[in-house]
N, C-alpha and C positions, 0 to 999 in steps of 0.2 A: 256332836252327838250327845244326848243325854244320856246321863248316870244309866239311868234304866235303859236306854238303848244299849249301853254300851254290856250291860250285865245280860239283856237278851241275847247280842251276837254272839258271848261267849257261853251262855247255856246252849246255843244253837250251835257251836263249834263243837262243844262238848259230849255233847247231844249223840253227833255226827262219829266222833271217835270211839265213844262205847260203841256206838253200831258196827263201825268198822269192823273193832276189837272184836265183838262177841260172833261177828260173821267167820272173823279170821282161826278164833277159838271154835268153831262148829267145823270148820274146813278141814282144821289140823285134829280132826279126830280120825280113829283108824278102827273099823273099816269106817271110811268118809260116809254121813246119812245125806247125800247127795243126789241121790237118784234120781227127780226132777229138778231139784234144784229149789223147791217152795219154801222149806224153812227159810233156807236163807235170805228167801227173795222178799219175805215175808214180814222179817226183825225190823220194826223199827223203835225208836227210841225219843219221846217225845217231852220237850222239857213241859216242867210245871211250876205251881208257884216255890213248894216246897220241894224239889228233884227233878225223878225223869218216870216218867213210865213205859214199861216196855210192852213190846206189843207184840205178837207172831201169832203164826198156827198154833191152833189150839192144841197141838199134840206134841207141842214143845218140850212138854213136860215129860214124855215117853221117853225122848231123845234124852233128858235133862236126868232125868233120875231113876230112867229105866222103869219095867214093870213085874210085878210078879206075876205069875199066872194065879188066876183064883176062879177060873171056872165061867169067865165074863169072854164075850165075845169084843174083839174089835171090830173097826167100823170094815166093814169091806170096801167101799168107793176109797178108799187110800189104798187100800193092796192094789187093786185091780190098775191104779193108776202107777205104782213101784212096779207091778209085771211089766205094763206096756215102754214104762219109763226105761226098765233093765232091758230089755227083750227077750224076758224067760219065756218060754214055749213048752209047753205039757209032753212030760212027755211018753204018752199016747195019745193017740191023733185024734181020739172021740174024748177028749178032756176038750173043755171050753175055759178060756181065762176066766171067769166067773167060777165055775166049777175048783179051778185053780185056787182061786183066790178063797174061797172054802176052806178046801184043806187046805191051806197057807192058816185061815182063820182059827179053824181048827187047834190045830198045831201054837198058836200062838192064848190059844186060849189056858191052856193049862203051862204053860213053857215059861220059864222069866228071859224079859230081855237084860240085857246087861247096860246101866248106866253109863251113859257116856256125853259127865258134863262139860258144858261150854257156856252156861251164861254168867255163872259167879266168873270164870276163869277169863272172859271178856270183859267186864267190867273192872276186874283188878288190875288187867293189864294194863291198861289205861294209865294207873298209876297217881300215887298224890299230887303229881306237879300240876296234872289237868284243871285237878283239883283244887289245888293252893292257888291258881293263880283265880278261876272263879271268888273264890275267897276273898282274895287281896281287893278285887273288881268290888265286891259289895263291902268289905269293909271303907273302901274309901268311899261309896255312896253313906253309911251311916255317919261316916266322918264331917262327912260337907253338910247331910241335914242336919247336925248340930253345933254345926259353926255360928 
């Protein structure tokens, strides 16, 4: 295999472990934001020339670093999809989940949520070795181009 194949498999090995990591680091948060299960389904992490890019639901960031309230409505097609995913039920009986998901809106509109990171905490985990050993991979490739 070549130099550059062989520094591919290992950015692809690597790749694969932050993803893990940063799945495992979302899971082990409490309360779990699991409710369909999308964010997680969603992480991936894809090597590049210089790193990795990571990629999820665009509301990552909500889960990552929390929100204040400021008077902005969230989206509703995600609540309505956490009611059905939880199976919370109104409770009176002329409440429609839609309506629900309202005052859910409502409510989150002025409210802060509370951060609860997971993607620096996935990626650290990982650790220097994953790391060092990528390294070792490409410094023997510059080694051999100037032999």
């Amino acid at each position: 295999m070549s130099l550059q194949g062989e520094i591919d498999k290992e950015k692809d090995k690597l790749a694969e472990q932050i993803r893990e990591s940063i799945v495992d680091a979302l899971v082990a948060q409490n309360p779990i934001p699991l409710a369909t299960g999308r964010l997680a389904s969603s992480i991936e992490v894809v090597p590049t020339e210089d790193g990795f890019d990571i990629l999820a639901e665009d509301w990552w960031k909500y889960v990552e670093y929390g929100r204040q309230g400021r008077g902005k409505f969230p989206p509703i097609q995600p609540i309505m999809e956490w009611i059905s995913a939880k199976g919370i039920k109104p409770k009176t009986p002329n409440t429609s989940p839609s309506n629900l998901a309202w005052a859910i809106a409502t409510k989150l509109k002025t409210s802060n949520i509370k951060p609860r990171p997971f993607l620096q905490q996935g990626i650290d985990a990982v650790g220097d070795e994953a790391i060092d050993k990528l390294g070792i991979i490409i410094s023997k490739a510059i080694d051999e181009t100037f032999e």
